[in-house]
OpenMM code with the backbone's topology and positions (N, CA, C; nanometers):
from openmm import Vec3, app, unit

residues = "UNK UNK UNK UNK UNK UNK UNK UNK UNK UNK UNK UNK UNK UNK UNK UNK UNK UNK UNK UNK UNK UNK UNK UNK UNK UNK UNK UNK UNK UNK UNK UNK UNK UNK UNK UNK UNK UNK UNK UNK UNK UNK UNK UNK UNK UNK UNK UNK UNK UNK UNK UNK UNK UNK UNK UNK UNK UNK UNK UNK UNK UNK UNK UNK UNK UNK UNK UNK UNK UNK UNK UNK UNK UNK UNK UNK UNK UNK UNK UNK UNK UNK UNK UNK UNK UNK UNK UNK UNK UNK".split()
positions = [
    Vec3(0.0858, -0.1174, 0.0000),
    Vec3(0.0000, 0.0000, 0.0000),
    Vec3(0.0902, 0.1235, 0.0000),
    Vec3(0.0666, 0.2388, -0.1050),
    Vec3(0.1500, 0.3508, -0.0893),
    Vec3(0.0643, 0.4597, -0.0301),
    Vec3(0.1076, 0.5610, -0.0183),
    Vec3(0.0493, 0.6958, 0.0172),
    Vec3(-0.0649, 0.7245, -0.0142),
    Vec3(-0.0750, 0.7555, -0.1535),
    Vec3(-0.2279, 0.7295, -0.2167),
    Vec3(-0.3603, 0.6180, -0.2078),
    Vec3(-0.2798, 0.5075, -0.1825),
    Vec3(-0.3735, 0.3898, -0.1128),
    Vec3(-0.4321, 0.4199, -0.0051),
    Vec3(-0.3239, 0.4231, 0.0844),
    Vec3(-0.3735, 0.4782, 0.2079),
    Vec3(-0.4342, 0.5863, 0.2597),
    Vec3(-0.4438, 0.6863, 0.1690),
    Vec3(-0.5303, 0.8075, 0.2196),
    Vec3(-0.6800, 0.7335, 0.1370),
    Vec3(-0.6545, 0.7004, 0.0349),
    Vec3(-0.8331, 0.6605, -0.0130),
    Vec3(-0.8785, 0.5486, 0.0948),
    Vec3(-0.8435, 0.5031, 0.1299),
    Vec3(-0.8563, 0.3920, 0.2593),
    Vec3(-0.9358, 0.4766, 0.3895),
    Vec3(-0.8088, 0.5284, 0.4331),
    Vec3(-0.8586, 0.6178, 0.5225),
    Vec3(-0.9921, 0.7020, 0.4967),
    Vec3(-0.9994, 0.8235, 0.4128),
    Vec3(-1.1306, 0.8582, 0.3776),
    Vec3(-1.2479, 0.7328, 0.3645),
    Vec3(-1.2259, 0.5809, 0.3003),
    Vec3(-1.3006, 0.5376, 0.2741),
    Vec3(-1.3672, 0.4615, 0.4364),
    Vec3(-1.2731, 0.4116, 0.5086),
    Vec3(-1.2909, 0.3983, 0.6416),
    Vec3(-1.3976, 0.5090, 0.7310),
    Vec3(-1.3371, 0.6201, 0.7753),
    Vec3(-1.3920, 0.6740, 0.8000),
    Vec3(-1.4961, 0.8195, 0.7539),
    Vec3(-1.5728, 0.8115, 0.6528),
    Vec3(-1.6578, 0.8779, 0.6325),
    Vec3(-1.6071, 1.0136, 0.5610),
    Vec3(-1.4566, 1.0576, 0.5479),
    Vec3(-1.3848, 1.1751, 0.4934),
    Vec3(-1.3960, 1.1638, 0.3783),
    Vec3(-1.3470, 1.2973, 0.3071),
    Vec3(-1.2826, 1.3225, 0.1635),
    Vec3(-1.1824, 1.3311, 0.1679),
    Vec3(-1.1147, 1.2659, 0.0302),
    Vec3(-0.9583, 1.2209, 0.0356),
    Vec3(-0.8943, 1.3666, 0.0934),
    Vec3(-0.9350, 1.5193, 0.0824),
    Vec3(-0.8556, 1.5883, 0.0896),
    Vec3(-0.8291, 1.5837, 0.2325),
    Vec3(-0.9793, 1.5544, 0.3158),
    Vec3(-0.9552, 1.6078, 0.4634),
    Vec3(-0.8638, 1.4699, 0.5046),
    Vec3(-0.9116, 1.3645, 0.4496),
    Vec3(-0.7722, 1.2281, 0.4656),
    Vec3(-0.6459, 1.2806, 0.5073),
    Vec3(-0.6298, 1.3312, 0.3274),
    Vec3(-0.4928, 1.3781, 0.3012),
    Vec3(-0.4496, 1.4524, 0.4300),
    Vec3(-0.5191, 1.5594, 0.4749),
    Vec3(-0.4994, 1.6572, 0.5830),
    Vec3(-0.4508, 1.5374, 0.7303),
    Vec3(-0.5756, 1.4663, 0.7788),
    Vec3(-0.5600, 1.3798, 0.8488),
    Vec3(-0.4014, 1.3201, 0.8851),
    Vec3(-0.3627, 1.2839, 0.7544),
    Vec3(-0.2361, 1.2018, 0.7199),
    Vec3(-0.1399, 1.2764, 0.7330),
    Vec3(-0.1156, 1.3672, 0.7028),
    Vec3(-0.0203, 1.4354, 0.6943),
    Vec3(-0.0308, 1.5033, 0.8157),
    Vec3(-0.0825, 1.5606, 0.9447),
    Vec3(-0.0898, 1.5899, 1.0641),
    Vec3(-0.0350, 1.4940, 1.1114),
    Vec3(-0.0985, 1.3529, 1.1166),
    Vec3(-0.0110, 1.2375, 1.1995),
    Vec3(0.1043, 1.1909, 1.1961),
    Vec3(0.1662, 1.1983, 1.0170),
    Vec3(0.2714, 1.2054, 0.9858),
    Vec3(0.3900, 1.3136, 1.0353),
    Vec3(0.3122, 1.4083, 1.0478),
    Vec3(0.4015, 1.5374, 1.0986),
    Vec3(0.4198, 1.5544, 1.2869),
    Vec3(0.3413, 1.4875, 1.3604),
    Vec3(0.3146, 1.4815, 1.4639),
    Vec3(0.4408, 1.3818, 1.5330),
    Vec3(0.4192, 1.2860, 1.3839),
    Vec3(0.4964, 1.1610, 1.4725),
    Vec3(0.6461, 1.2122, 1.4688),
    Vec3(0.6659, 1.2591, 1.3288),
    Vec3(0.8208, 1.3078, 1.3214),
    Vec3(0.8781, 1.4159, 1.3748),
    Vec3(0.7751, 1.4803, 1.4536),
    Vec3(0.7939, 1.6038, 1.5440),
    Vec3(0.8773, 1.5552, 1.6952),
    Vec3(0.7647, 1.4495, 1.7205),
    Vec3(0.8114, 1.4061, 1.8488),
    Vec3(0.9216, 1.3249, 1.8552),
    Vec3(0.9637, 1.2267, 1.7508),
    Vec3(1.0848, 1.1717, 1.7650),
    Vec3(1.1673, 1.2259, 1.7376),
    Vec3(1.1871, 1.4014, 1.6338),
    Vec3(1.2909, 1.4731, 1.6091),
    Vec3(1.3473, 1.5296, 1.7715),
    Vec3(1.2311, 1.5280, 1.8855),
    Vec3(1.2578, 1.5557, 1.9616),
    Vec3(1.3186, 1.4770, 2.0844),
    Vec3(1.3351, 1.3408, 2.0213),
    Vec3(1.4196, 1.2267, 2.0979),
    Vec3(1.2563, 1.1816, 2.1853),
    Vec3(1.1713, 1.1507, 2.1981),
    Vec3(1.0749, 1.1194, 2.2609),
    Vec3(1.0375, 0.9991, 2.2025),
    Vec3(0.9195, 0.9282, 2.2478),
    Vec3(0.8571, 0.8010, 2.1759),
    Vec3(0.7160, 0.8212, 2.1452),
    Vec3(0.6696, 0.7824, 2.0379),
    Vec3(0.5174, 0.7458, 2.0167),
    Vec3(0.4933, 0.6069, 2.0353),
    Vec3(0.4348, 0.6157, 2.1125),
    Vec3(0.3205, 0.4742, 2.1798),
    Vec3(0.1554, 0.5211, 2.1084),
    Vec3(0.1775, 0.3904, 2.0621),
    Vec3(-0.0270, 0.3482, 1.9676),
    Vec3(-0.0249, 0.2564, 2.0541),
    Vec3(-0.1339, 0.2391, 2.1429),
    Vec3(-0.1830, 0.1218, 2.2412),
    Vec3(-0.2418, 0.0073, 2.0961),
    Vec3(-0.1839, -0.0468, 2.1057),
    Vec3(-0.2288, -0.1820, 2.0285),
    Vec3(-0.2030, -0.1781, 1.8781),
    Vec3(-0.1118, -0.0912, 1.8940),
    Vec3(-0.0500, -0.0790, 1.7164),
    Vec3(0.0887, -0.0910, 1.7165),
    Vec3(0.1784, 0.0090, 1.8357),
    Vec3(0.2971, -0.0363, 1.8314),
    Vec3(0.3915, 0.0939, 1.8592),
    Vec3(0.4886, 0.1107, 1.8765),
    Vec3(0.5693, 0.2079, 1.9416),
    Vec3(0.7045, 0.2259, 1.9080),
    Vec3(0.7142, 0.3796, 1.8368),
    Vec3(0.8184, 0.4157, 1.7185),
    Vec3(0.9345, 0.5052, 1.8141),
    Vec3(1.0384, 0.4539, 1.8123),
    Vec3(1.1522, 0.5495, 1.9030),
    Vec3(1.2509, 0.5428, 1.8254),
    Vec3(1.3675, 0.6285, 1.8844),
    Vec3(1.4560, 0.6859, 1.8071),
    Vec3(1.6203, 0.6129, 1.8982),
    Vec3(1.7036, 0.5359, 1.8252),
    Vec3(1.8314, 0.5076, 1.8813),
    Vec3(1.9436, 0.5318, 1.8261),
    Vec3(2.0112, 0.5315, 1.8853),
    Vec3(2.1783, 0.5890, 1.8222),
    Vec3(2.2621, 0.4417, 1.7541),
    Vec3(2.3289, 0.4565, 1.5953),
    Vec3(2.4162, 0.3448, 1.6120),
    Vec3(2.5621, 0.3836, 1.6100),
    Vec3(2.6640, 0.3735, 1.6914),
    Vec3(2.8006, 0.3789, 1.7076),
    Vec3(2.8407, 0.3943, 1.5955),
    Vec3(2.9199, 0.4595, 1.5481),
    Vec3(3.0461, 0.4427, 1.4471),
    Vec3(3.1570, 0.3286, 1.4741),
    Vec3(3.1503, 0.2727, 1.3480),
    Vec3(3.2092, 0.1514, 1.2684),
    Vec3(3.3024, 0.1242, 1.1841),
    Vec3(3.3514, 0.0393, 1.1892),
    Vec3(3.3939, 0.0211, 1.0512),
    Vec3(3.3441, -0.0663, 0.9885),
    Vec3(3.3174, -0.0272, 0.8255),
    Vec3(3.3207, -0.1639, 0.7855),
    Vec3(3.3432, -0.1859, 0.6417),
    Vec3(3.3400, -0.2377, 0.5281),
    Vec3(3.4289, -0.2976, 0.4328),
    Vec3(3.3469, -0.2511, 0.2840),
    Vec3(3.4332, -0.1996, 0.2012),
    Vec3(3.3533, -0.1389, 0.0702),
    Vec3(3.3478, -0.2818, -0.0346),
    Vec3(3.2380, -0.3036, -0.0286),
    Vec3(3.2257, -0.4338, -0.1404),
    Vec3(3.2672, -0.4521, -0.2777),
    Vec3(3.3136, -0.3443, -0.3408),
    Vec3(3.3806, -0.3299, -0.4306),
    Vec3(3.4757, -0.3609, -0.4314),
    Vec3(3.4903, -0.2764, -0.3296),
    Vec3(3.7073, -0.2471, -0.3383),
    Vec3(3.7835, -0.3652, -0.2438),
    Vec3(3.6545, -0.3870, -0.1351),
    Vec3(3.7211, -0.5338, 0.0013),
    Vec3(3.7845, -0.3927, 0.0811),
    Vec3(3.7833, -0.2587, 0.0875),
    Vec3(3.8801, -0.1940, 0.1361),
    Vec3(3.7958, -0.1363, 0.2524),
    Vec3(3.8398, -0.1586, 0.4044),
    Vec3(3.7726, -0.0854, 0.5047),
    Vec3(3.7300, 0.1088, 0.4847),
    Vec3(3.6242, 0.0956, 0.5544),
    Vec3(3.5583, 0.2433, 0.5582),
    Vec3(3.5323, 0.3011, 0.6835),
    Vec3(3.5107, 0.3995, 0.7011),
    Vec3(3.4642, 0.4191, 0.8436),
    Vec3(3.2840, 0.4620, 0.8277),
    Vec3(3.2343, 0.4418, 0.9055),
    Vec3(3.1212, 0.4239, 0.8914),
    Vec3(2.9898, 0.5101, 1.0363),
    Vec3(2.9515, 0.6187, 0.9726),
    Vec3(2.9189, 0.7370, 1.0865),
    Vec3(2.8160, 0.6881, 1.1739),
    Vec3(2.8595, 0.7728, 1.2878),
    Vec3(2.7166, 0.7131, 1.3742),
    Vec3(2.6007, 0.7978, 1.3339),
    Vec3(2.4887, 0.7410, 1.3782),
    Vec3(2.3829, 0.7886, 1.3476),
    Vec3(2.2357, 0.7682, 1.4130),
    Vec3(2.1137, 0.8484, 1.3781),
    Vec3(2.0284, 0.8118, 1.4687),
    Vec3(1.9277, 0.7308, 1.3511),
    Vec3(1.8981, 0.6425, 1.4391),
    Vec3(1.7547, 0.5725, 1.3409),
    Vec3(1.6545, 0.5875, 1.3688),
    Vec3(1.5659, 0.5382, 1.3518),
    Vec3(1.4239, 0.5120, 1.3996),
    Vec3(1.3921, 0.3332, 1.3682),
    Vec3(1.3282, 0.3350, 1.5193),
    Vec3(1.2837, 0.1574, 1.5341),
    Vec3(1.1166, 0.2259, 1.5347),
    Vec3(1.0688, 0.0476, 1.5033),
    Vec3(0.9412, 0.0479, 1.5173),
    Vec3(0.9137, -0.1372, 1.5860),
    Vec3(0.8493, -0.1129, 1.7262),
    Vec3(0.8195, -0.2358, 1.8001),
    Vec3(0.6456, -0.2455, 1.7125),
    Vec3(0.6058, -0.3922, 1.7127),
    Vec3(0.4839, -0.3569, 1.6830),
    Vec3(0.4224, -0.3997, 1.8216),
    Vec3(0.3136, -0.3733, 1.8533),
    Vec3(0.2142, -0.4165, 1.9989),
    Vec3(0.1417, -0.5081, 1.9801),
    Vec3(0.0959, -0.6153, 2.0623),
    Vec3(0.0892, -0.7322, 2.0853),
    Vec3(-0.0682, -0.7425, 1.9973),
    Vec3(-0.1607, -0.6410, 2.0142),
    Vec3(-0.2723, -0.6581, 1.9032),
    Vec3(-0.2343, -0.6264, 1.7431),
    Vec3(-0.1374, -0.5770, 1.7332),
    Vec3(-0.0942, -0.5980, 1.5583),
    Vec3(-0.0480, -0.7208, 1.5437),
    Vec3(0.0648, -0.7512, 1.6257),
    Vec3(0.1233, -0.8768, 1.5974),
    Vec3(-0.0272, -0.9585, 1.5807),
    Vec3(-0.1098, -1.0001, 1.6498),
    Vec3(-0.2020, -1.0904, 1.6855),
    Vec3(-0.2742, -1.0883, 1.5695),
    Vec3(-0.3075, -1.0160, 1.5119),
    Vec3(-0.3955, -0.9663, 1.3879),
    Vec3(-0.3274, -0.9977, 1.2611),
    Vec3(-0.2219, -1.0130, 1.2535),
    Vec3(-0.1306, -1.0036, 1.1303),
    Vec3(-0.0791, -1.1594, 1.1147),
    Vec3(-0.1062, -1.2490, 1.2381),
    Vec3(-0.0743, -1.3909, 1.2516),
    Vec3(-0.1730, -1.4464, 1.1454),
] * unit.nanometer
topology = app.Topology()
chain = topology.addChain("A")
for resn in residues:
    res = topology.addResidue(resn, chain)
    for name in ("N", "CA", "C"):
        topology.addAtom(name, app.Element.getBySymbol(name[0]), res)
């Protein structure tokens, strides 16, 4: 499902027009990346819980060349899913 799937979904789910969807989507989208830009976590009770971790700097090996690299640290984003997605998706 891409972007466009999912907003006609959404409107079609709940009773919207794709635009106010669109609106919808893009608030939550912006909400979520607000709060983890801010090192915090989003918790969905029964959907699942998106946080932000650091990975060390590395080294590790250019597949081309076989020749070591150094390799930056950085922040990611995880996503746990919660025990009613998992359950649903079995």
């Amino acid at each position: 499902m891409n972007k466009t799937e999912l907003i006609s979904a959404i409107a079609a789910e709940a009773g919207l027009s794709k635009v106010d969807a669109k609106k919808a989507y893009e608030a939550v989208v912006k909400s979520v990346t607000d709060t983890l830009k801010a090192g915090d976590k989003v918790t969905l009770i029964g959907f699942g819980t998106f946080g932000v971790t650091e990975r060390p700097a590395r080294t590790g090996i250019n597949p081309a060349t076989k020749q070591p690299i150094k390799i930056d640290a950085k922040k990611v984003v995880k996503f746990k899913a919660g025990a009613e997605l998992t359950a649903a998706v079995k």
